[in-house]
C-alpha positions, -999 to 999 in steps of 0.1 A, spaced: -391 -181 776 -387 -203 746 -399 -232 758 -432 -207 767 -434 -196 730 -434 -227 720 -459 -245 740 -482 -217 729 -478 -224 694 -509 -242 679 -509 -278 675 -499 -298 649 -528 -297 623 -543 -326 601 -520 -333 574 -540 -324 538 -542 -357 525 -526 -391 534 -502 -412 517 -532 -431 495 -547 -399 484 -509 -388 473 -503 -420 451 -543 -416 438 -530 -379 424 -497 -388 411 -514 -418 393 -540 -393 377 -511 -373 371 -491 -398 352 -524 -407 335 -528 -373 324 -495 -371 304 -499 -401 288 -532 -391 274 -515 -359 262 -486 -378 247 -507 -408 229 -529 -372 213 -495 -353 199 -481 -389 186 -516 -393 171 -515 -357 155 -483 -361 145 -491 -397 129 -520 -379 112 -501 -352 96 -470 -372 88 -501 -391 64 -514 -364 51 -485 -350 41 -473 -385 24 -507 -389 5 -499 -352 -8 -463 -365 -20 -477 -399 -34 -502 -374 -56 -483 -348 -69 -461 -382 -79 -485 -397 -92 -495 -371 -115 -462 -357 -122 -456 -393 -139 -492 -399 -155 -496 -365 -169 -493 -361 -211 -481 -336 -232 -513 -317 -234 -548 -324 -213 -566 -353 -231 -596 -341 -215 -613 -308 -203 -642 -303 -186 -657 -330 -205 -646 -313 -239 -615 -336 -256 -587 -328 -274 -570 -354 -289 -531 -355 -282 -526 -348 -324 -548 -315 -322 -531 -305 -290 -493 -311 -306 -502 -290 -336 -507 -258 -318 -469 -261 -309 -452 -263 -340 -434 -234 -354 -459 -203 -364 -435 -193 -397 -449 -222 -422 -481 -218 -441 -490 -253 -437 -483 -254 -400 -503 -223 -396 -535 -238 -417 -528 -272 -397 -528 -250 -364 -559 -231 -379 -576 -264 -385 -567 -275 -353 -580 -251 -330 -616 -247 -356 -619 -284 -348 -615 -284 -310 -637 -251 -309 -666 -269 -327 -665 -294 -302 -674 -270 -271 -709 -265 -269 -722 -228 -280 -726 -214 -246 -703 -226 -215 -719 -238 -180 -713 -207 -161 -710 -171 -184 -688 -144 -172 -698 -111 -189 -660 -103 -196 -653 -136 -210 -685 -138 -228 -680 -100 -244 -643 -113 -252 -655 -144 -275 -686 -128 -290 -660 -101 -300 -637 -124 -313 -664 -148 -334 -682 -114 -347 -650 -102 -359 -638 -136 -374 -672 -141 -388 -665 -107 -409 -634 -119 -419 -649 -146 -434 -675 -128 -450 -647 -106 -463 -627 -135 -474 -658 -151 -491 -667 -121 -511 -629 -114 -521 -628 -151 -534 -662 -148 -552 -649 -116 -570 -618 -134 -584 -598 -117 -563 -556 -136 -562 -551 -155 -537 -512 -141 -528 -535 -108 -522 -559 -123 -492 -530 -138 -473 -527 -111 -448 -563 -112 -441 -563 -149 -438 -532 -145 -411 -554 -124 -390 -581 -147 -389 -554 -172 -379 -548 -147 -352 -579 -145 -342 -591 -180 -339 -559 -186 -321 -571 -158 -295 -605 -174 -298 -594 -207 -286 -575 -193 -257 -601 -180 -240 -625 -205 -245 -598 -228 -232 -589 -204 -203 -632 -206 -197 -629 -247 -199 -605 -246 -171 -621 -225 -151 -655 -241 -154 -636 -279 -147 -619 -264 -112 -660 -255 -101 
């Protein structure tokens, strides 16, 4: 009875491929996974690069960098104008020296920047109307006779003002040099 069953049991098929076409696979195998490796080692290679050049710039500039920018968007500020805006705002001749300063670096931008932005732009037509009364104001008081000791506080907001002034223009500079 066994021996029945098992001469009825189909004969041996054809193997699915031979021992050449085995090795040919296992080759194109191995092949395969050293074409995946030499990509990651590659990738990797590539970042590890990038990620040095980063470091070597943000050294670079970390140890080049000045006090204050020598130069924006074309528009320079010399490293003595830039150092007065720092001092202390308490003394009147650090304040004229500051106002000075900043009237200098402002004549210096041209009257209209590259690329207008209608809040900026209201901001520093604002801010040059107003200072443009001031000295208006001032001119007539001084014309009149008026003491000097009396026109302080008005001169102190003009300080103010060009100081705001020269902030936003500056803030404008910046933004029209990262375009």
């Amino acid at each position: 009875m066994i021996q029945h069953r098992l001469r009825n049991l189909p004969r041996e098929l054809a193997q699915p491929y031979d021992w050449t076409e085995f090795r040919r696979r296992a080759r194109e195998r191995a092949a395969a996974v050293a074409r995946r490796d030499a990509n990651a080692r590659t990738t990797l290679a590539v970042a590890a690069a990038l990620v040095l050049a980063v470091v070597g710039i943000a050294i670079w500039m970390r140890f080049t960098r000045s006090g204050g920018p020598p130069d924006i968007a074309g528009y320079p500020m010399a490293e003595t104008d830039w150092r007065v805006f720092e001092g202390d705002a308490g003394s009147v001749s650090g304040t004229d020296a500051r106002a000075n300063a900043a009237e200098r670096w402002l004549a210096s931008l041209p009257t209209e920047p590259v690329v207008v932005r209608v809040g900026t732009r209201a901001a520093v037509t604002g801010l040059e109307d107003r200072i443009a009364q001031l000295d208006d104001y001032l001119s007539a008081a001084r014309v009149a006779g008026v003491q000097p000791a009396k026109l302080v506080d008005v001169e102190a907001q003009r300080a103010l003002l060009v100081r705001s002034l020269v902030q936003v223009r500056y803030a404008e500079t910046l933004v029209s040099a990262s375009r």
